[in-house]
BARO-736975 format. One line per 10 residues: number of its first residue (from 1); for each residue x, y, z of N, C-alpha, C. Coordinates in steps of 0.2 Angstrom, whole numbers, plus 5000, padded with zeros to 4 digits. Layout:
N
NUM	X:Y:Z:X:Y:Z:X:Y:Z; ...
***
This chain:
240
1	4948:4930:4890:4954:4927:4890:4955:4922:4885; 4962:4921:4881:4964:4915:4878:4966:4912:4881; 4968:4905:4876:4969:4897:4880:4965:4893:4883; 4965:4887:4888:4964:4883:4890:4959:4885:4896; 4955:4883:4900:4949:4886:4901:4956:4885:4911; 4952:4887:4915:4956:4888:4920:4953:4884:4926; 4956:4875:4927:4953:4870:4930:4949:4873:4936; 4944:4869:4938:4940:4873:4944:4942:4874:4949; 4948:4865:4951:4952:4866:4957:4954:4874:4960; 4959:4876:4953:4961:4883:4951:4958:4888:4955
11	4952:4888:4952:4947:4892:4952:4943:4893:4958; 4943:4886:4962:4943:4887:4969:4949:4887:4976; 4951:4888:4972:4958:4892:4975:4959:4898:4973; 4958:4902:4970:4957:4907:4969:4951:4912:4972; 4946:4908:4970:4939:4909:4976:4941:4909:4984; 4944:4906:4985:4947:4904:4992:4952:4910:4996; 4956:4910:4990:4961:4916:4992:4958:4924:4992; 4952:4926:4989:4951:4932:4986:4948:4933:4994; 4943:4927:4995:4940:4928:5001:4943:4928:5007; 4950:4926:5005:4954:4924:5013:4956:4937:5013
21	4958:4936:5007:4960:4943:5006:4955:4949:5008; 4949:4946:5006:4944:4951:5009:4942:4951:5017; 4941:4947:5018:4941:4947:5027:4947:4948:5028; 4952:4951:5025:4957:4955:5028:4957:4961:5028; 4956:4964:5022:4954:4971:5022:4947:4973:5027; 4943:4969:5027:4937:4972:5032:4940:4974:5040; 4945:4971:5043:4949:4972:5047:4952:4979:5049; 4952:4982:5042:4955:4989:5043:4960:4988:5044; 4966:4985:5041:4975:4985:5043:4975:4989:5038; 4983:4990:5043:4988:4994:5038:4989:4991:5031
31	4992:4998:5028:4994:4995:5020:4998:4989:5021; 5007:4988:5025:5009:4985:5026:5006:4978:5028; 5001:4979:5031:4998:4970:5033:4993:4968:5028; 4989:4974:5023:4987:4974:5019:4990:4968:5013; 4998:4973:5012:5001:4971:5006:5004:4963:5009; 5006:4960:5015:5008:4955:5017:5001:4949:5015; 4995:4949:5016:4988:4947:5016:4989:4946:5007; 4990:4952:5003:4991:4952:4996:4996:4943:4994; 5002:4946:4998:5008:4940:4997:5006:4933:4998; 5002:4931:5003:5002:4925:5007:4995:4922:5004
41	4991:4927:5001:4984:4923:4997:4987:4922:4988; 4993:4926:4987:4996:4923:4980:4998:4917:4981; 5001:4915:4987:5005:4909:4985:5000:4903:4987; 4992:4905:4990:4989:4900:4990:4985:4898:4984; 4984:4905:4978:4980:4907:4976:4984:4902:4966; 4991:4903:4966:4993:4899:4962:4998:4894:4964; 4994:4888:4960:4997:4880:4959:5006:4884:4960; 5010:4881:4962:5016:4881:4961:5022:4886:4966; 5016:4888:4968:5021:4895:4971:5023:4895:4981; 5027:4896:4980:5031:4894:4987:5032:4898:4991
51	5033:4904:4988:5036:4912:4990:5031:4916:4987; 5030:4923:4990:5029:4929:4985:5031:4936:4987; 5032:4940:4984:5034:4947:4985:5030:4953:4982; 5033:4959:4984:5030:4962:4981:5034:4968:4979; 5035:4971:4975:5041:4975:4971:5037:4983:4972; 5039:4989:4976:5035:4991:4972:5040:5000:4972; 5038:5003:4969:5044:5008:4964:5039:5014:4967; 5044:5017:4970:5041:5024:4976:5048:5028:4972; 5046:5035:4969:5048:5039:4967:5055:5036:4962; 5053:5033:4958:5057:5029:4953:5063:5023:4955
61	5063:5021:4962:5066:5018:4965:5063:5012:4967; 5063:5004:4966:5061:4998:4969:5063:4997:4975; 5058:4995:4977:5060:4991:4986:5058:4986:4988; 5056:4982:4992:5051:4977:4993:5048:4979:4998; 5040:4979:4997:5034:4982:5000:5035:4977:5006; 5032:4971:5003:5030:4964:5008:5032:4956:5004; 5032:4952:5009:5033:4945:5006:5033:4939:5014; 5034:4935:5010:5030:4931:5014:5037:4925:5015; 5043:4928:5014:5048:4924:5015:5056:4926:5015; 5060:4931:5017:5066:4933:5017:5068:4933:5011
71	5070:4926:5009:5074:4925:5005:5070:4926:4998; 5063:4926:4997:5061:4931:4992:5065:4937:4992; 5065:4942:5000:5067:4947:4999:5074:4950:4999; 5079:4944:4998:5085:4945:4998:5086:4944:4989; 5083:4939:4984:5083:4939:4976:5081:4946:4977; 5075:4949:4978:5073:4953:4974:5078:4964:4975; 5083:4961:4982:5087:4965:4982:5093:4963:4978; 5096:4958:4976:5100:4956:4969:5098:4960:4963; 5092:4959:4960:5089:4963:4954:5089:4972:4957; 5088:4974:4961:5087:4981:4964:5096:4984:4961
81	5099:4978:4965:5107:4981:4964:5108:4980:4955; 5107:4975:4954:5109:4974:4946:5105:4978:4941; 5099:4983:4945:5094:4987:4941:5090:4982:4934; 5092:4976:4936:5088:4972:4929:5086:4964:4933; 5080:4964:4930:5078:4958:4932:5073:4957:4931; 5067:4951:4932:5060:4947:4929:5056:4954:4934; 5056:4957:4942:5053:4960:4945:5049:4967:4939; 5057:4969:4941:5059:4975:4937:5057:4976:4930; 5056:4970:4926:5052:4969:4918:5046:4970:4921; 5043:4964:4923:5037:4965:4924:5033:4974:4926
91	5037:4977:4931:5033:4983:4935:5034:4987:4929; 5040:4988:4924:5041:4992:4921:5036:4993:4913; 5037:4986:4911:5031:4985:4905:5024:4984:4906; 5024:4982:4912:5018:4983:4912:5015:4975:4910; 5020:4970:4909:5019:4963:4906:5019:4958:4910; 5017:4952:4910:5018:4945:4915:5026:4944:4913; 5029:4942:4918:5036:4938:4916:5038:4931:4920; 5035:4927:4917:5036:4917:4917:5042:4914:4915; 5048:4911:4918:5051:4908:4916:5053:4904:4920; 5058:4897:4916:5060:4893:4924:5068:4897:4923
101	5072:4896:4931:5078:4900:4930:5083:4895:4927; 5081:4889:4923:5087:4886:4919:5089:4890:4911; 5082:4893:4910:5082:4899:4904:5082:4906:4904; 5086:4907:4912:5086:4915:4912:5092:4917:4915; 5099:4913:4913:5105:4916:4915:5110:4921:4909; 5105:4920:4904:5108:4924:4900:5105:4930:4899; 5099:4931:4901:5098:4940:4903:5099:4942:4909; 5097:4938:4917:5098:4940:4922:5105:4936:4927; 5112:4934:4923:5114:4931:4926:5115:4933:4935; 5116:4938:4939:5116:4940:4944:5108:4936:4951
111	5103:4938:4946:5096:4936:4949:5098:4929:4949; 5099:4927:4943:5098:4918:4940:5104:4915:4945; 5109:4918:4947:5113:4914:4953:5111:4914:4959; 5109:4920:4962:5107:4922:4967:5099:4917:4969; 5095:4917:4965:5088:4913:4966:5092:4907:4965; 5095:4902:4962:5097:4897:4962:5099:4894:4965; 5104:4898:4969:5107:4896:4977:5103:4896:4981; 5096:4898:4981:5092:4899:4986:5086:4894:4984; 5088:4889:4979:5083:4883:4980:5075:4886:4974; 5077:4890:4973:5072:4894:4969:5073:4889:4961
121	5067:4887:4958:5068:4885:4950:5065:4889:4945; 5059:4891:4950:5053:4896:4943:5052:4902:4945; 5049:4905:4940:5047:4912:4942:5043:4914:4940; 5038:4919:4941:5032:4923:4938:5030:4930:4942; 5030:4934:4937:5029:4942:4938:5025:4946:4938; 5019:4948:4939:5013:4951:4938:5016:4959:4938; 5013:4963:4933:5014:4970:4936:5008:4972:4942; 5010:4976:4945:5003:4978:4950:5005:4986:4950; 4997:4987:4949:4997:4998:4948:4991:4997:4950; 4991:5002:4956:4985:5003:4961:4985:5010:4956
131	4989:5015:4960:4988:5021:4959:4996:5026:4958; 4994:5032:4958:5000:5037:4959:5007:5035:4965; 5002:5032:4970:5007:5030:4975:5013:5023:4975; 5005:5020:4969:5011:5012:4974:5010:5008:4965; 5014:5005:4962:5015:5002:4956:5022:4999:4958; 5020:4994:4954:5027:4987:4956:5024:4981:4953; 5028:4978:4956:5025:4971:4954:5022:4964:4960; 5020:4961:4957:5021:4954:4961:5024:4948:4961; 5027:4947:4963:5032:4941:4963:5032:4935:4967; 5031:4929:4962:5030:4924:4962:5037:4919:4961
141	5040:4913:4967:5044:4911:4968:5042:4903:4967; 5044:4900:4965:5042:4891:4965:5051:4886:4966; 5052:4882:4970:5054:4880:4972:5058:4874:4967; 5051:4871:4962:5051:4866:4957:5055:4872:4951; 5055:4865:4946:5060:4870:4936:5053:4870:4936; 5047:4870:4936:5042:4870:4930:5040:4875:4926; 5044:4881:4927:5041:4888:4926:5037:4891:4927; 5030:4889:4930:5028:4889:4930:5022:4888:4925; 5014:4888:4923:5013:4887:4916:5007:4892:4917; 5004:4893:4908:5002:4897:4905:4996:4898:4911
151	4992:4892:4912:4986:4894:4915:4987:4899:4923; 4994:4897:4925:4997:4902:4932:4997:4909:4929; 4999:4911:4926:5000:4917:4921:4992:4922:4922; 4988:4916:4919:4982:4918:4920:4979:4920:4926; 4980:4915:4931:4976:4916:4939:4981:4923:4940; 4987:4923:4940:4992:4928:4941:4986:4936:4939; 4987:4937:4934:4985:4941:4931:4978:4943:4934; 4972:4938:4935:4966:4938:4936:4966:4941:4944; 4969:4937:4949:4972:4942:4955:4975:4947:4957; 4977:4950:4953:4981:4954:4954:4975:4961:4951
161	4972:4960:4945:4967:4964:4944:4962:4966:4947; 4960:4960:4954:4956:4960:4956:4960:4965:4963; 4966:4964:4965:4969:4965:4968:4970:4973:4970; 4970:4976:4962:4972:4980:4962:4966:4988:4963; 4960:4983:4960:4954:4987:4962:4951:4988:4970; 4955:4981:4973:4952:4981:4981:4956:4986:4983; 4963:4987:4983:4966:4991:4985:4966:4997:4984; 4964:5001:4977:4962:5007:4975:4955:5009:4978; 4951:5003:4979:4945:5007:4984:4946:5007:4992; 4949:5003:4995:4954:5003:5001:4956:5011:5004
171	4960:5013:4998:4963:5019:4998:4958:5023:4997; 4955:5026:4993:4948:5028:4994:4945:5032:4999; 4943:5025:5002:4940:5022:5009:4944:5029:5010; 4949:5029:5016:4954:5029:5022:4955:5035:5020; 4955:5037:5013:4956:5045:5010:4949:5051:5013; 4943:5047:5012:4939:5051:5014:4937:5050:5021; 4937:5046:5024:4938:5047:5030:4943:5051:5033; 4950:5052:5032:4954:5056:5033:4951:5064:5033; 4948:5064:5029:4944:5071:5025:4939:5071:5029; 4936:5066:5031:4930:5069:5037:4933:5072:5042
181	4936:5067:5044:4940:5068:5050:4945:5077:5050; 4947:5077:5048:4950:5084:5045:4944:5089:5045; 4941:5088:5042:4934:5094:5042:4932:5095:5049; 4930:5088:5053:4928:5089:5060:4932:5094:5064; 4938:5090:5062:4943:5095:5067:4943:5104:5066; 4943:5105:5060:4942:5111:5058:4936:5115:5061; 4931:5113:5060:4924:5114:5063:4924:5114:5069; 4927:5110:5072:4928:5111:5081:4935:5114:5082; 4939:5116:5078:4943:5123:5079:4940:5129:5079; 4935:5131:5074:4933:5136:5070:4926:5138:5078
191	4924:5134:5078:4918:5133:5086:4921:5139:5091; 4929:5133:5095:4930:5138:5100:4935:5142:5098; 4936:5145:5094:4939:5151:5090:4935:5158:5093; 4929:5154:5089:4924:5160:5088:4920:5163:5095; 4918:5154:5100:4918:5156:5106:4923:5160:5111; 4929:5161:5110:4933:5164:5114:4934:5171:5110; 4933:5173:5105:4930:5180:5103:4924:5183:5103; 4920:5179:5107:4915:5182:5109:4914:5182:5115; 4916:5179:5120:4918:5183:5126:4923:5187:5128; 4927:5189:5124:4932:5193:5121:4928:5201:5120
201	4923:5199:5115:4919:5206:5116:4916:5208:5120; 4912:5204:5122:4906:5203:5130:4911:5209:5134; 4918:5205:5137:4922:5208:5142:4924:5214:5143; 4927:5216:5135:4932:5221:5134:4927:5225:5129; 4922:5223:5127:4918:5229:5124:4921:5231:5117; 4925:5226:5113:4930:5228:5106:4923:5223:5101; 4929:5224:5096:4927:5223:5087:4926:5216:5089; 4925:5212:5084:4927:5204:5083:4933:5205:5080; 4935:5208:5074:4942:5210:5074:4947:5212:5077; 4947:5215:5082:4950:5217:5090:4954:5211:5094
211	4945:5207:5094:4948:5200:5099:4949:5196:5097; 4949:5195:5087:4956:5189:5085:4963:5193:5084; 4962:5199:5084:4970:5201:5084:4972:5199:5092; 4968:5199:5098:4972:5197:5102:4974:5192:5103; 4970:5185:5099:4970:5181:5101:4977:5177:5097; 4978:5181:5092:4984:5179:5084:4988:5184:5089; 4989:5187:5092:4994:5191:5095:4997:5184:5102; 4991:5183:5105:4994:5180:5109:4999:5171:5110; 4994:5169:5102:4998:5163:5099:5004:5165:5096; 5007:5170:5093:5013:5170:5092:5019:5173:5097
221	5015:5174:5102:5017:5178:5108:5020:5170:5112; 5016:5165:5113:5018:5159:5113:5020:5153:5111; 5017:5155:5103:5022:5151:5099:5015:5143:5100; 5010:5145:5101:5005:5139:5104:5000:5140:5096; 4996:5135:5093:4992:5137:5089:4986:5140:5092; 4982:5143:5087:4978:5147:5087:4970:5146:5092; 4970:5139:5090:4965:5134:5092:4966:5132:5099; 4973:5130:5101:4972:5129:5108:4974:5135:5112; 4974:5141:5111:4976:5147:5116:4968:5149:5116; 4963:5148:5110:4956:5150:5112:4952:5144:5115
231	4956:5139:5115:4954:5130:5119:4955:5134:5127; 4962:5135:5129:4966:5134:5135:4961:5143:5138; 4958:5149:5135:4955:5154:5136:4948:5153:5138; 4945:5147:5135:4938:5146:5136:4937:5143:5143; 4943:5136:5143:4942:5132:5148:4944:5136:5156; 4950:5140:5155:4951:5145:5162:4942:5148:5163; 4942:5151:5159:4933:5155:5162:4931:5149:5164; 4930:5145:5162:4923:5138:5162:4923:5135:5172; 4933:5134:5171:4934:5132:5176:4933:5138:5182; 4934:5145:5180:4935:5148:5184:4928:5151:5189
***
């Protein structure tokens, strides 16, 4: 990084925040208490920030994921509606966007009214790209004009990196579990499948071929999957 070194104070607030973030994700929550956990350690994590949001563009559309204050989430529908704004730069270039809003009514005059009336002075915008799914931004709200400064830009930046790695192993995580979980299921469908065609030929003295035709004849017969008609066929014998 260039510039000024990044005071420690900073730096332990950032330490602070990272690990308030991490015992959240150990927890196992949803994306959504995930991405609020994301919002509430930004606004600890830099000097200045009062609010925070999160922008994020699902099939070429912005919404607000999470934030930590309404009236974040009433600016950042203002930009939504006027398709232009600091959110919207930032997710779309891919760039940090810093300004105080005494300097931003001649690009965002709608935003710049809107945040003004609502006590808002500064602003700061991280992009955030996890993955294929989730890319947006982060938004940052300050109550003060200071616009926030150079070395916020940096913590900004540096969280959000970091942020965006936890999150893509997060996802990861849940993905392959999903996949175990799935296989299982499968395997314990495939099990009493194959046990109900085989007392299918024990009884009836047929193919294996024979007693899955019966057993696909009699799932569509009611309309029941395949797996619980040879479930509901095993457990009558077992019980009977």
């Amino acid at each position: 990084m260039t510039g000024d070194p990044i005071p420690s104070d900073d730096l332990d607030e950032l330490t602070a925040a990272m690990a308030g973030l991490t015992g959240a994700l150990e927890t196992e929550p949803s994306e959504a208490e995930i991405l609020d956990a994301v919002c509430a350690e930004a606004v600890r994590a830099v000097p200045g920030a009062d609010m925070a949001s999160i922008t994020a563009i699902r099939d070429g559309e912005p919404e607000t994921a999470a934030s930590t204050d309404e009236r974040a989430v009433e600016i950042d529908r203002v930009q939504y509606a006027a398709g232009e704004g600091p959110c919207l730069r930032a997710a779309r270039t891919g760039e940090i966007v810093r300004l105080p809003l005494a300097t931003a009514g001649t690009l965002w005059p709608e935003f710049t009214e809107h945040a003004r009336g609502l006590g808002v002075g500064s602003y700061l915008a991280a992009p955030l790209r996890v993955d294929d799914n989730l890319s947006g931004a982060l938004n940052l709200f300050g109550y003060g004009d200071h616009g926030f400064a150079e070395t916020d830009s940096r913590i900004l930046r540096l969280y959000t990196t970091i942020v965006s790695f936890g999150l893509r192993t997060t996802r990861r995580y849940h993905r392959a579990r999903q996949r175990a979980a799935d296989l299982e299921t499968a395997m314990s469908s495939r099990a009493v499948i194959e046990q109900a065609k085989g007392i299918l030929m024990a009884v009836h003295g047929i193919t294996a071929d024979d007693a899955m035709k019966r057993l696909v004849a009699e799932s569509q017969h009611t309309n029941v999957k395949l797996r619980d008609i040879a479930a509901r066929f095993v457990e009558s014998l077992s019980a009977g």
